[in-house]
C-alpha positions as CSV (number, residue, x, y, z in Angstrom):
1,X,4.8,29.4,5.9
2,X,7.8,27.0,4.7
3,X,8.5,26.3,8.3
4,X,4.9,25.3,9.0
5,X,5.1,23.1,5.9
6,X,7.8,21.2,7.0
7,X,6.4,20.6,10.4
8,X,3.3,19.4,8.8
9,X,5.2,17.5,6.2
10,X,6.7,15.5,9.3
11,X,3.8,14.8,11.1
12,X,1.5,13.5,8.2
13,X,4.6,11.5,7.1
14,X,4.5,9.8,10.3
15,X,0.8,9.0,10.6
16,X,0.9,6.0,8.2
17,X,4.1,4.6,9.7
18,X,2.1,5.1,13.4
19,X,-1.7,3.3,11.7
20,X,0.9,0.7,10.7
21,X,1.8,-0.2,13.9
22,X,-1.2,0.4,16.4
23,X,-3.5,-1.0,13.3
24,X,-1.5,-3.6,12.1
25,X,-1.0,-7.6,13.8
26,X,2.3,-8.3,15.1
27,X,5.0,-9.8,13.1
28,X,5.6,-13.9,14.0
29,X,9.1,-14.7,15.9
30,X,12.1,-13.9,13.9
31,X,11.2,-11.6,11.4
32,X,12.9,-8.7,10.1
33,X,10.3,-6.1,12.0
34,X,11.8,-2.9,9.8
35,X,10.6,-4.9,6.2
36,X,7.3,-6.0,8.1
37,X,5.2,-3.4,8.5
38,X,6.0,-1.7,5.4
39,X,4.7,-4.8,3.0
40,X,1.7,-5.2,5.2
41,X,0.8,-1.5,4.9
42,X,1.2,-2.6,0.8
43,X,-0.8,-5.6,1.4
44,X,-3.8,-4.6,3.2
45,X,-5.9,-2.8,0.5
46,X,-7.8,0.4,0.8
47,X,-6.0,1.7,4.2
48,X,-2.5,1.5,1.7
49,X,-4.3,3.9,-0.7
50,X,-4.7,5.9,2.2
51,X,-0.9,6.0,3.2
52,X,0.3,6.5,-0.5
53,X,-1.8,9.9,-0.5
54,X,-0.9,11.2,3.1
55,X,3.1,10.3,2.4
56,X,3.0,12.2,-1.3
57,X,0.9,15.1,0.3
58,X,4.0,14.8,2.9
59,X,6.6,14.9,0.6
60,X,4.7,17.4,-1.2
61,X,4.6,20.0,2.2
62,X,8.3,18.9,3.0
63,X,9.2,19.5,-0.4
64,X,7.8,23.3,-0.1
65,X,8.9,24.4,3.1
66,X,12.1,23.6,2.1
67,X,12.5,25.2,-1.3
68,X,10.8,28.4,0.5
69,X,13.9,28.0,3.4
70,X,16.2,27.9,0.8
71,X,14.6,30.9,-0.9
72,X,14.9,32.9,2.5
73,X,18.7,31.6,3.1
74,X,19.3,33.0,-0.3
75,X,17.8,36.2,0.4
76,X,19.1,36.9,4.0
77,X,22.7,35.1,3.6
78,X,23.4,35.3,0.1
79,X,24.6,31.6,-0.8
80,X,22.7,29.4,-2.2
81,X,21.8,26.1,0.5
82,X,20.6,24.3,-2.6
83,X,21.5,24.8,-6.1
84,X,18.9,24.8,-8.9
């Protein structure tokens, strides 16, 4: 279950980062591209509020699968990975 929660962490991390881009215009000649698409993605409204949720829900699955990894790591190896 934790692995699967990190995998899907991943990928719905990525989505908003991949709308950005395919979605998004392109930046004008001699921008910074990495600080581009990040304020537009702020910028643009109701597809941003979109992105906030998928990224927390993200952070949310990573955060899971890897407290549950830790939790088997402690169990099967004995030391903790992560102290808490």
């Amino acid at each position: 279950m934790g692995g699967l929660c990190m995998i899907l962490g991943g990928v719905l991390a990525f989505i908003p980062f991949l709308l950005g881009i395919m979605a998004g215009r392109t930046p004008d000649k001699g921008i910074y591209i990495y600080n581009y698409f990040p304020q537009n993605i702020i910028i643009d409204g109701k597809e941003s509020l979109a992105y906030y949720l998928l990224s927390v829900i993200a952070l949310a699955l990573s955060s899971f699968g890897l407290y549950t990894w830790n939790k088997m790591m402690q169990e099967l190896v004995g030391r903790k990975m992560i102290d808490s």
